[in-house]
C-alpha positions in Angstrom: 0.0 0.0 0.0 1.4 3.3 -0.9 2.1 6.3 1.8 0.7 9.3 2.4 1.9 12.0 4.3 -0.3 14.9 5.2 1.0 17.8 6.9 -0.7 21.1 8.6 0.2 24.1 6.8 -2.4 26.5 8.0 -4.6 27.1 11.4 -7.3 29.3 9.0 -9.9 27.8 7.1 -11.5 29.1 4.0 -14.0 30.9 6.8 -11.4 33.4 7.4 -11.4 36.1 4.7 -8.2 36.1 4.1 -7.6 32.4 3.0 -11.4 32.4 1.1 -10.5 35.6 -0.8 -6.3 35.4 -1.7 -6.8 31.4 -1.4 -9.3 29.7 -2.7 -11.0 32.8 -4.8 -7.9 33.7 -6.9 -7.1 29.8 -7.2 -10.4 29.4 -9.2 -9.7 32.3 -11.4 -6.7 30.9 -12.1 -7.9 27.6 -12.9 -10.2 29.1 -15.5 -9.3 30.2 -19.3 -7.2 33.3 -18.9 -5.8 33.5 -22.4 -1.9 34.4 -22.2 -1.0 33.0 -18.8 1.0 29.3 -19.4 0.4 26.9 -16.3 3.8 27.9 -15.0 3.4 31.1 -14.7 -0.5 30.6 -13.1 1.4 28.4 -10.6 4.0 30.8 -9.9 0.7 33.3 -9.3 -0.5 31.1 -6.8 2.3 30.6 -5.1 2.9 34.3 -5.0 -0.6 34.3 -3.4 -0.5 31.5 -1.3 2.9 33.4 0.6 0.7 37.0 0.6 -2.0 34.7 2.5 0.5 33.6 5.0 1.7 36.9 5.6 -1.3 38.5 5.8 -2.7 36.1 8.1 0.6 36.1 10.6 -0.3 40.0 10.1 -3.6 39.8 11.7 -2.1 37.1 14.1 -0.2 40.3 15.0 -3.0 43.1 15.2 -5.0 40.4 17.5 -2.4 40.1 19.8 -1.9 43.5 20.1 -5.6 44.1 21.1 -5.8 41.8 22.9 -2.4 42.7 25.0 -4.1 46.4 25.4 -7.7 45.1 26.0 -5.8 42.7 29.0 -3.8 46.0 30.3 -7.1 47.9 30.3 -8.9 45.3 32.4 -6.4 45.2 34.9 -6.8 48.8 35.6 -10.1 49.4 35.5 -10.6 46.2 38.1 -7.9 47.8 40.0 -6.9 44.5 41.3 -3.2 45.6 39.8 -3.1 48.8 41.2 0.0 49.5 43.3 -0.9 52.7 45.7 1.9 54.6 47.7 1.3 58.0 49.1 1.0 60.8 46.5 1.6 57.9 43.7 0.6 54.9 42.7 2.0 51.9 40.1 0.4 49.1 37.0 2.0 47.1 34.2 2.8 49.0 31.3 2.3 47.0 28.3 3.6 49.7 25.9 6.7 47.9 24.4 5.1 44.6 24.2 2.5 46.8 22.3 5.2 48.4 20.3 7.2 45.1 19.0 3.5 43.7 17.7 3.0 46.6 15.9 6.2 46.5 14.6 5.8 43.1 13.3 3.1 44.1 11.8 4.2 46.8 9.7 7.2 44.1 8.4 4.2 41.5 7.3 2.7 43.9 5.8 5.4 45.4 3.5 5.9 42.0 2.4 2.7 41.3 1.5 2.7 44.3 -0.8 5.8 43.3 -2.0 4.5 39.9 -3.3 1.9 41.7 -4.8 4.4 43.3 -7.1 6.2 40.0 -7.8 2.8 38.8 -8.9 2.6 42.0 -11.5 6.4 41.0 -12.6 5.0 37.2 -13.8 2.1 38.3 -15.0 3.9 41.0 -17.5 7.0 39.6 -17.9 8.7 42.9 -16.4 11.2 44.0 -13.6 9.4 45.8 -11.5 10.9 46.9 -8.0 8.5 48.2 -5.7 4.6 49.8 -5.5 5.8 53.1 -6.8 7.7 51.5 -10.0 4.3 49.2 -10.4 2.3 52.4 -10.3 4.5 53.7 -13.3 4.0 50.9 -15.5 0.3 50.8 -15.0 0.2 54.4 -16.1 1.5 53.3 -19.4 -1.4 50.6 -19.2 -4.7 52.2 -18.2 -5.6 56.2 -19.0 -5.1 58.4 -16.3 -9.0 58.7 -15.5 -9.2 55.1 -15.6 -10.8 52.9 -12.7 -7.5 51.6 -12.2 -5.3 55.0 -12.0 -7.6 55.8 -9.7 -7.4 53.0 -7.8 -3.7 52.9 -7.5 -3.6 57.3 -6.7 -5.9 56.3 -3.7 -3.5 52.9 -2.5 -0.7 55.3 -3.0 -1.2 57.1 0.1 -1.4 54.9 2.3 1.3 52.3 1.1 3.7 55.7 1.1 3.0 56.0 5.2 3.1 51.8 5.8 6.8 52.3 4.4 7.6 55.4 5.8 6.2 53.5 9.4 8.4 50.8 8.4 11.2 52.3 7.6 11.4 54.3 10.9 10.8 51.0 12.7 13.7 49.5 11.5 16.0 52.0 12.1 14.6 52.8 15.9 13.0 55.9 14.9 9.3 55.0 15.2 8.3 57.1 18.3 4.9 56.5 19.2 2.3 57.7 22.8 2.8 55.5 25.3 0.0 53.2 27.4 -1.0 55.6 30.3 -3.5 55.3 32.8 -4.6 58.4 34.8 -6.3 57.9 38.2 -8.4 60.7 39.4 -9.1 60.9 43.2 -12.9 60.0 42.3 -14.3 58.3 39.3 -13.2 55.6 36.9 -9.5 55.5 35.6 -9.3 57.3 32.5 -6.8 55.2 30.1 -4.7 56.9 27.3 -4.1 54.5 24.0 -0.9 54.2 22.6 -1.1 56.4 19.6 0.9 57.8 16.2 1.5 61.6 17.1 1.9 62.2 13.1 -1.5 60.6 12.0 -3.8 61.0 15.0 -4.7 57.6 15.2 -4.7 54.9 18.2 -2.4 52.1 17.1 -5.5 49.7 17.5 -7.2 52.0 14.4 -4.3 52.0 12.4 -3.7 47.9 12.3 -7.2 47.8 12.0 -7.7 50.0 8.8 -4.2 49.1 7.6 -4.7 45.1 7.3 -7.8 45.5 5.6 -6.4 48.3 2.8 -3.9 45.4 2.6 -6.0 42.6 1.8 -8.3 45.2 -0.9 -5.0 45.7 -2.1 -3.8 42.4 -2.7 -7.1 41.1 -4.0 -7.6 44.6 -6.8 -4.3 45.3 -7.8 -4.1 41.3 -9.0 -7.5 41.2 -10.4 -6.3 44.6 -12.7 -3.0 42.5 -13.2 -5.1 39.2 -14.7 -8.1 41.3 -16.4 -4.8 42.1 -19.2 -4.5 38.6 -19.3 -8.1 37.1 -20.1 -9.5 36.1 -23.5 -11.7 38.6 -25.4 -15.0 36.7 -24.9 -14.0 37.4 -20.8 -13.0 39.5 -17.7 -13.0 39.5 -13.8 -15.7 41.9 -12.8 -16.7 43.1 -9.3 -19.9 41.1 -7.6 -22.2 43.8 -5.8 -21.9 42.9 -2.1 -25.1 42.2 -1.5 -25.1 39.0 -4.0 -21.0 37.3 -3.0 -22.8 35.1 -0.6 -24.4 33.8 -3.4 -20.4 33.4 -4.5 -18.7 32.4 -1.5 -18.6 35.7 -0.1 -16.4 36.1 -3.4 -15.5 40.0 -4.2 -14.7 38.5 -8.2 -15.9 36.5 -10.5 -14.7 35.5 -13.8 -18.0 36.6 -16.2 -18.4 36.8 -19.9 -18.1 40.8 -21.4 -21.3 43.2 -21.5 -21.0 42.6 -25.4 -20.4 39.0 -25.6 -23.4 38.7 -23.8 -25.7 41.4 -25.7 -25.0 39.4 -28.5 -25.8 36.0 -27.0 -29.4 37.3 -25.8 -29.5 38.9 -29.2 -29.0 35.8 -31.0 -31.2 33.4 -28.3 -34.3 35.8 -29.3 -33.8 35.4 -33.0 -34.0 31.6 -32.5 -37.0 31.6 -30.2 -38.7 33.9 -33.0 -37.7 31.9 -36.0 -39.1 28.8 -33.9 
């Protein structure tokens, strides 16, 4: 009898949005007629995707830890069970570094996952592209500068330019961010200060929050523009309206015949129902 050996690769299911929409979404695209793609680059895709999924997942690994660290820290001190009172003073755990290295982590598996996103764009056209603001220069030689896509792209632009900017500062000890502080008045609740980025305003909770899902969009658009050049003429990969992708998986894409290719097959099913 032959051998099998199974192994574990993920602890996500295709219930998680991340797997279901990188994972197993993309994967049936793939699997379907796009017109210029050979099966080694398609698998080259997927692998591409496969690694963005793991970093994106270990990502929000990383942004639930980090609430979960704060949300523990802010228990504590509301309970006051950890409260350390002296005269004129009094002590509590501050989680802010622990708080700092997950965020820090997170920014890293982030980058990368963009960064896949662009070797994904290099199989797919054959081209040496280095980095999302080289990717954004080739597409502008692709799509008009009004198009859908440009203005796609303007919009992810912004927000990549402060992940890297984040990242950058991270790795060279620069990131300074507002520490975990808890204030107890002499009557009342504890009033409990978030660690924060002075330059953007936003808690660090908000920012991982926002910031993983702009990644996923990211991941998921920027290949769908990437395989849409790619298709056969009778086909594309248009957007589902969210209030039909459970009908889909709780797909954001679909792989659907053109507006025209269609017109004409209604066109020509009406002829032959007349006729008959």
């Amino acid at each position: 009898m032959p051998e099998y050996k199974v192994t574990k690769i993920l602890d996500q299911g295709t219930s998680n949005p991340i797997v279901n929409r990188l994972g197993l979404h993309f994967f049936d695209i793939l699997d379907r007629n796009l017109k210029d793609l050979p099966e080694k680059r398609k698998e080259k895709i997927k692998q591409h995707l496969f690694e963005c999924m793991k970093d994106l997942l270990k990502a929000e690994e990383l942004k639930n830890a980090y609430i979960t660290t704060e949300n523990q820290a802010i228990q504590k001190i509301m309970s006051k069970n950890r409260l350390q009172f002296q005269t004129h003073a009094f002590s509590y755990e501050d989680p802010t570094e622990i708080l700092k290295k997950y965020f820090e982590d997170f920014l890293i598996r982030c980058v990368i996952a963009v960064r896949k996103v662009v070797k994904i764009a290099n199989i797919v056209f054959l081209k040496s592209i280095d980095g999302p603001k080289e990717l954004k220069e080739y597409l502008k030689t692709l799509f008009p500068p009004t198009s859908p896509e440009m203005k796609m792209i303007e919009e992810d632009s912004r927000w990549i330019k402060k992940l890297y900017d984040l990242r950058g500062k991270a790795e060279h000890e620069e990131l300074n961010i507002e520490r975990f502080e808890a204030i107890i008045p002499t009557e009342g609740r504890p009033v409990i200060k978030l660690p924060r980025l002075p330059s953007a305003g936003a808690t660090l909770r908000e920012y991982l929050e926002v910031t993983l899902d702009d990644c996923l969009t990211f991941c998921e658009d920027m290949t769908v523009i990437f395989l849409n050049t790619k298709c056969s003429e009778e086909v594309q990969i248009v957007l589902i309206p969210e209030g039909l992708r459970h009908k889909y998986q709780d797909f954001k894409y679909i792989l659907d015949l053109k507006r025209e290719i269609k017109e004409q097959l209604y066109k020509g099913t009406n002829k032959t129902e007349n006729d008959a």
